[in-house]
N, C-alpha and C positions, 0 to 999 in steps of 0.2 A: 298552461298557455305560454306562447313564446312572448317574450319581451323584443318585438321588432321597434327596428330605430323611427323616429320620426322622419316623415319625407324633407330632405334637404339635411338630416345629420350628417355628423362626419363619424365616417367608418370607428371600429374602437380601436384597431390599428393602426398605428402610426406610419407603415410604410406600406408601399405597394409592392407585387410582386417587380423578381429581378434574375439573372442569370448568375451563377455564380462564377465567381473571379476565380482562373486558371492558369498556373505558371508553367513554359517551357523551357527543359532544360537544352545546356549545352553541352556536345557530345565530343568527347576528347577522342580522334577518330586515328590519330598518329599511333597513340600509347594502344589502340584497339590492335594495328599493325602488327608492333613491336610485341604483345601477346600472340600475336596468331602467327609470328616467325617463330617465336621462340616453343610454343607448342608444338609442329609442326618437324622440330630438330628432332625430335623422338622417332621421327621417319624420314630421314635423308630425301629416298628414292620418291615418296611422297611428295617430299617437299620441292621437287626439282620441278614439279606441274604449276607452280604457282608463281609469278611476277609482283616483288612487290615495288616495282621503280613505274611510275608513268615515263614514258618517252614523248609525252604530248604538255604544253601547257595547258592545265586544265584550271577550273576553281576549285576551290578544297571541299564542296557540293556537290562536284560531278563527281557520279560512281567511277567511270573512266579514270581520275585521277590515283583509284587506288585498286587497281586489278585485281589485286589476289584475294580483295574481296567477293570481287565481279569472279573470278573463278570459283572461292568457295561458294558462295551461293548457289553457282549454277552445278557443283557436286550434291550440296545438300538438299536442292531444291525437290528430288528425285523422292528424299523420304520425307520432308517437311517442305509440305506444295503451298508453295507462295513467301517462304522465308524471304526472299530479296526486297519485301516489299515491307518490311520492318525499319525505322529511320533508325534505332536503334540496336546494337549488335547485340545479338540475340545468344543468351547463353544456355545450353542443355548439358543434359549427363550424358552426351554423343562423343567421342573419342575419333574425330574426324581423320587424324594421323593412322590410326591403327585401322580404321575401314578400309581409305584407298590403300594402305601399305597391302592388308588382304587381297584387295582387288587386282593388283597389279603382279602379286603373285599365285592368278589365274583362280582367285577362288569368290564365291558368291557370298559375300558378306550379309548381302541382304536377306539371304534364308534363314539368319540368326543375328538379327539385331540387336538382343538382350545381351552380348559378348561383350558388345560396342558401348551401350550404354549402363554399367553399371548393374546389369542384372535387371534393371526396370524394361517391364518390356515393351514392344511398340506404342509409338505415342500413343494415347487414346483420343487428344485433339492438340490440335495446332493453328493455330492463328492467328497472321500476322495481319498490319494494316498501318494507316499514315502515323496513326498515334503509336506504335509498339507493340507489341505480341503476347501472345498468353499459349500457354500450355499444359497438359494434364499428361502425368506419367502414370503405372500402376507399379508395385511389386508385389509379386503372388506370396500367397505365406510361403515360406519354407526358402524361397529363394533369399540369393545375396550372402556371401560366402562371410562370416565373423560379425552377423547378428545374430545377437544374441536373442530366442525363441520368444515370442508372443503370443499369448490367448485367444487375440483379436483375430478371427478364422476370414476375411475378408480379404481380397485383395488394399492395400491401402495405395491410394491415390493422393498424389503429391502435385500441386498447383507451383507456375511462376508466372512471377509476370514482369517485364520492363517495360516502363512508358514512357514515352517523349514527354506528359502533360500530365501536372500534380493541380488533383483540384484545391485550393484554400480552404479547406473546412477548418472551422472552429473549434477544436478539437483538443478538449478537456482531458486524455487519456492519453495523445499525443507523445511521440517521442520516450516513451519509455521503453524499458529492456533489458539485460544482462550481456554482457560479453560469453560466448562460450571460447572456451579454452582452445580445443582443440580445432578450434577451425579462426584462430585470433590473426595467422600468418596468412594465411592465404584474404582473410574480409577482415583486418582492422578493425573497422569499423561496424561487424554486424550486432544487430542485437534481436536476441530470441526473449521474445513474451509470449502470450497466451491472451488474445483477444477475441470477443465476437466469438467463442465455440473453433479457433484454431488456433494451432502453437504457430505463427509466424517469426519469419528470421528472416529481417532486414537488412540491405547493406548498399552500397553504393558504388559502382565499377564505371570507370570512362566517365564521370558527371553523370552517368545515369542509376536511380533508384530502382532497384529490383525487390521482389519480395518471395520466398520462397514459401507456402503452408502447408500444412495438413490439418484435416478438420478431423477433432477431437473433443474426448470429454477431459479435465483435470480432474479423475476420478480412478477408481479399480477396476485394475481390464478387465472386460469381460468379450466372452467369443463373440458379442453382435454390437461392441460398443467398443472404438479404440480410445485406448488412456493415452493423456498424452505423452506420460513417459516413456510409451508404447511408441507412440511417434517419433521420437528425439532421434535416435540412434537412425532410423530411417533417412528422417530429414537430412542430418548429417553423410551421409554415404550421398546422398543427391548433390547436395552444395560439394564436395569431396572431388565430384564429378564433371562438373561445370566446364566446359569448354568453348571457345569461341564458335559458332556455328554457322552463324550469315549475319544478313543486314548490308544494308546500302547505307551511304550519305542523304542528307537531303539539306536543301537551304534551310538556314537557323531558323524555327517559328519563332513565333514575337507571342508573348503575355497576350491572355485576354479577359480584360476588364469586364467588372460585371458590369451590367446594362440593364434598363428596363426592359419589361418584357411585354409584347404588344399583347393588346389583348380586344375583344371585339370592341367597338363603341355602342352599338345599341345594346339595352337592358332584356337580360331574359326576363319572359315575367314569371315565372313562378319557380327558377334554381335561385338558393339562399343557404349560405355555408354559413359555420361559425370560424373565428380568427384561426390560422393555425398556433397550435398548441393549445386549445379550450378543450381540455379531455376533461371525459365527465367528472367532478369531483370526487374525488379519494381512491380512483382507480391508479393513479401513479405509486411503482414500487415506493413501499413505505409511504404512500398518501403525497407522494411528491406530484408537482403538477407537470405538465407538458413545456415542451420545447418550442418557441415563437420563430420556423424558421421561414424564411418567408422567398428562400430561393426557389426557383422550375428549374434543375437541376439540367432538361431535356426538353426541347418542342416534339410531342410523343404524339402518337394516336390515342386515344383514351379506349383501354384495354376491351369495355364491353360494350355493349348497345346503349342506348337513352331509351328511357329512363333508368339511373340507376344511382345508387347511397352508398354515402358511408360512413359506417356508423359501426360501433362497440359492440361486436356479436358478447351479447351476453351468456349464459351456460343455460342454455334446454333440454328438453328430456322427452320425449314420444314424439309426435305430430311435428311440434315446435319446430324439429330440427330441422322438417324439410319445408318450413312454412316459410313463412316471409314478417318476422320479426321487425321493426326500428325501419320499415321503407317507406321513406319520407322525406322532402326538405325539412330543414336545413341537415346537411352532413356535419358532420362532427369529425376533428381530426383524433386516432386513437396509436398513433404513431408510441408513444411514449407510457399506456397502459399498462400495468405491472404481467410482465410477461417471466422466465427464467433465464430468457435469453440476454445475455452480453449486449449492449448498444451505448456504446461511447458519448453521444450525442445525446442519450436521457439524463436526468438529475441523478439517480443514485447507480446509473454505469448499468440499469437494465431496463429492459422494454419490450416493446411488442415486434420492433424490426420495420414493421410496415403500417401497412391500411386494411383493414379488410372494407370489400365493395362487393353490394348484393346488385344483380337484378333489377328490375321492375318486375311487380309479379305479372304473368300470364294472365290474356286475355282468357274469357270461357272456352274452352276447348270447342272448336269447331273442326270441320274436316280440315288439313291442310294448316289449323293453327300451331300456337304457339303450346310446344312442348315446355314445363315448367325443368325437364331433365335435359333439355339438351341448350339452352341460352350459352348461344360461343361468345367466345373467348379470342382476342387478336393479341396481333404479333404489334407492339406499338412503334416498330420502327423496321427497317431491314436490318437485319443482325446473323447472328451465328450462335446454335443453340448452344449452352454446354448442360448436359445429362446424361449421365448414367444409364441402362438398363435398370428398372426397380424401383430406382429414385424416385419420394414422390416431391419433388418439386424441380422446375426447368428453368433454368434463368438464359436469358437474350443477352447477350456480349454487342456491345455495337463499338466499331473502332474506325474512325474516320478522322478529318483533318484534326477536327476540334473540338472529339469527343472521345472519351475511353470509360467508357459508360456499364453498369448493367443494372437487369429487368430481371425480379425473379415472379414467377410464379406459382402459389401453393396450391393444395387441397384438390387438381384433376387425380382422379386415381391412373397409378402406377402401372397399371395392366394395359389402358387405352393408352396411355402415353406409349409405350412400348409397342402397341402394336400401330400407330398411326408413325413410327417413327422420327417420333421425337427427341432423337438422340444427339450426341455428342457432334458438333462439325455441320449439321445441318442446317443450311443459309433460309431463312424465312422472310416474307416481305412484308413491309407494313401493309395493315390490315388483311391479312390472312389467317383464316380462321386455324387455328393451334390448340383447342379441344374446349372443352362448357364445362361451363360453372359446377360444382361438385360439391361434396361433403369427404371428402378421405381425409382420413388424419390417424396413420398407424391403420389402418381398415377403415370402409366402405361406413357410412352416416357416423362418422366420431366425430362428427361437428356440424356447425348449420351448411346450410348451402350456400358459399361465398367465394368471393376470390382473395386472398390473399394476397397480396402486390407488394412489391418492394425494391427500392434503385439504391446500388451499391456504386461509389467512385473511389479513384486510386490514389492516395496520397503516400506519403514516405512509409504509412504504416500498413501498408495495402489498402486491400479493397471494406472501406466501413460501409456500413448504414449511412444512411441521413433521410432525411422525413421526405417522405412524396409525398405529403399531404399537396400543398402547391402546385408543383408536377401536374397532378390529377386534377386540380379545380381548373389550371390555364388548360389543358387538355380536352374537359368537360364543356369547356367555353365555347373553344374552336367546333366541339361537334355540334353543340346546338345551335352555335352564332348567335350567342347572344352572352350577357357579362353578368355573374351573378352577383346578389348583393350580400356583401358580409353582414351579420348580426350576432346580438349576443354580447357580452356572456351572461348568462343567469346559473346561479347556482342548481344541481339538480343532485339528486343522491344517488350513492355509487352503485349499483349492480355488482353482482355475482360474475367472474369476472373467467372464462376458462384459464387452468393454469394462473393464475393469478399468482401463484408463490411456487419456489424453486423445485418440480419432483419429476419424477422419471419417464411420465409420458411426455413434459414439455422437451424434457433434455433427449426424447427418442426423434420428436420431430426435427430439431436441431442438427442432430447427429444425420437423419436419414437426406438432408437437404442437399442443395450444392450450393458452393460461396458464390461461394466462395464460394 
């Protein structure tokens, strides 16, 4: 039996939900110039198309005041559609000197982009917005002239990102890193670790925080799993690469303070969560408990229909799988569950990443009812997909004034995604149906039939986790319009737990995901 509060208690948390506090930086936009002349001398005749003096009084916000950016942009905009629209100057492994230099001596740079960039070949996404940009390169095996051979038989894909807005996360793993050597003169300041399932390499150019990854295992290469000492050498030829690209000015954004977060005033009567971070007892790595985070990170669409839970898919076996397990109030937050996966944000530095969320099960099958295999799945906001072909799991990029956000989601199989074109660069709207609820994990029924959900934000150390547990109950709220009532905690014992401890199917779902 549940232990509900008496009418008129006070909740067992101590705070109510809230947004989380975000800081913008400022963009040293002179010193961005004085890079992009000095690059630029590598090609005279190149460099003779670009203006870097205004002849106009402008404010140091108006793009107008710095031309030669307003030129580069409008060059590179041609292969990276929408660069200008980045507050931040945007850096790639594009060699913008040596394209027009080609151009100008009548030849089509553009039939061989991989010249320009380093060997990595055409972007595979690009996207820019108020907050700062992101982008995905790949290099084929075999290519990039003095790396040395790798196992890893896969194209490897190499993420960046610069953002005008660092969210404040509380963050236990924070700031660590090593200097690498050989890239000390050119990024001072960077530092390469290994977080969260990738080797990231941090650094800081014009007051803005960049983050370069590749997602890997810290393990021995193998042909369908890259190690990450496999990555290093890669990463490096990318950062190696780094040239000024585009980007505009914009007026300085101002901090934004967390704030309450509204939420209905009337009482649903029958939604009832438990606190975040009350994961079931002793399912925390090493019997650690859960994480009290009590930010809505995002004002989202809540991913699936009503009725729907969430709750600890425990490990099942025949029928189970595609049954409907733990569907019921109150939800439980299982954010912080012993998983193998990397999460900064849990007690012993691992977790579950997310939430898993079922369903309501199906009405009686009538003509026209409710199919138990097809219950969709939405877009919780307007975004921009970033995925792979094969990939099974798709995450939503949203980048606007006062967000730089993402939405992953697991467990659609890999095949229907692929063929509903759910790829890389594809703009979705909130609440648009984006594929149903599934069972794939490594192939077709390796787990129950759930969503997987999880929001990742950008701090100095890239893109972390942090709990959507929250996210999803203020989310949950606004669909039913109505406020549910926290209860709990009562002790309950721990379940058998998928992946509970570190092994090779957890670390393939890892591997097979996007961040990152």
């Amino acid at each position: 039996m549940l232990a509900l509060l008496p009418a008129g208690a006070a909740p067992i948390s101590a705070q109510d939900f809230q947004t989380p506090s975000v800081t913008a930086v400022r963009v040293e936009w002179r010193a961005v110039l004085d890079q992009l002349r000095t690059e630029l001398d590598a090609a005279p005749a190149a460099a003779s198309n670009f203006t870097f003096a205004s002849q106009r009084r402008l404010g140091p916000s108006d793009p107008r005041s710095m031309p030669a950016l307003v030129q580069l942009s409008g060059v590179t905009s041609q292969i990276f559609n929408g660069i200008g629209q980045s507050p931040v100057p945007v850096l790639l492994p594009f060699d913008t000197a040596s394209f027009l230099d080609a151009r100008l001596n009548g030849a089509d740079p553009e039939r061989s982009l991989s010249r320009f960039q380093a060997d990595f070949r055409p972007v595979d996404l690009f996207d820019a917005g108020p907050s700062g940009y992101d982008a995905v390169f790949s290099l084929e095996p075999g290519a990039g002239s003095g790396l040395p051979p790798r196992t890893f038989a896969k194209p490897v894909e190499v993420q960046i990102t610069g953002s005008l807005l660092l969210y404040d996360v509380a963050d236990p793993q924070g700031g660590k890193g090593e200097p690498v050597k050989s890239l000390s003169a050119q990024y001072p300041d960077l530092r390469r670790f290994i977080r969260e399932g990738y080797v990231r390499y941090a650094f800081s150019r014009f007051g803005v925080p960049y983050v370069v990854s590749i997602q890997c295992l810290d393990s021995t290469p193998k042909a369908r799993r890259l190690a990450c000492r496999e990555a290093y050498p890669i990463a490096e030829r990318f950062l190696k690469a780094l040239r000024i690209t585009g980007g505009l000015p914009t007026r300085p954004r101002l901090d934004l303070p967390s704030q309450p977060v509204e939420r209905p005033l009337s009482r649903s009567d029958d939604f009832t969560y438990r606190p975040p971070g009350d994961i079931i007892a002793g399912t925390g790595y090493h019997h650690q408990s859960g994480r009290a985070d009590f930010n809505a990170y995002s004002q989202i669409r809540f991913p699936l229909e009503a009725p729907a839970y969430i709750h600890s898919q425990k490990r099942h076996s025949g029928a189970d799988k595609s049954d409907a397990p733990n569907s019921g109030y109150p939800w439980r937050d299982n954010f912080c569950e012993a998983r193998s996966f990397s999460v900064g944000q849990c007690a012993n530095g691992y977790g579950h990443q997310g939430e898993d969320v079922r369903p309501g099960a199906c009405p009686v099958r009538v003509q026209g009812g409710c199919d138990p295999k097809r219950q969709p799945i939405f877009a919780v906001r307007d975004g921009v997909v970033i995925r792979s072909p094969k990939q099974q799991a798709a995450t939503l990029q949203i980048n606007t004034r006062n967000e730089h956000i993402r939405f992953r989601y697991m467990h659609m199989n890999p095949s229907a995604m692929d063929a509903d074109g759910l790829l890389n660069g594809r703009h979705v709207a909130e609440g648009e149906q984006i594929g149903v609820v599934s069972n794939y994990l490594d192939h077709p029924n390796g787990t129950t039939r759930h969503l997987h959900f999880d929001v990742q934000v950008f701090t100095r150390d890239g893109w972390i986790w942090v709990s959507p547990y929250v996210t999803l109950v203020s989310a949950y709220e606004r669909l039913i319009g109505g406020r549910g009532r926290e209860i709990g905690p009562e002790i309950a014992a721990a379940p058998e737990v998928a992946h509970a401890k570190p092994d090779d199917a957890a670390q393939s779902e890892l591997q097979e995901g996007a961040e990152n």
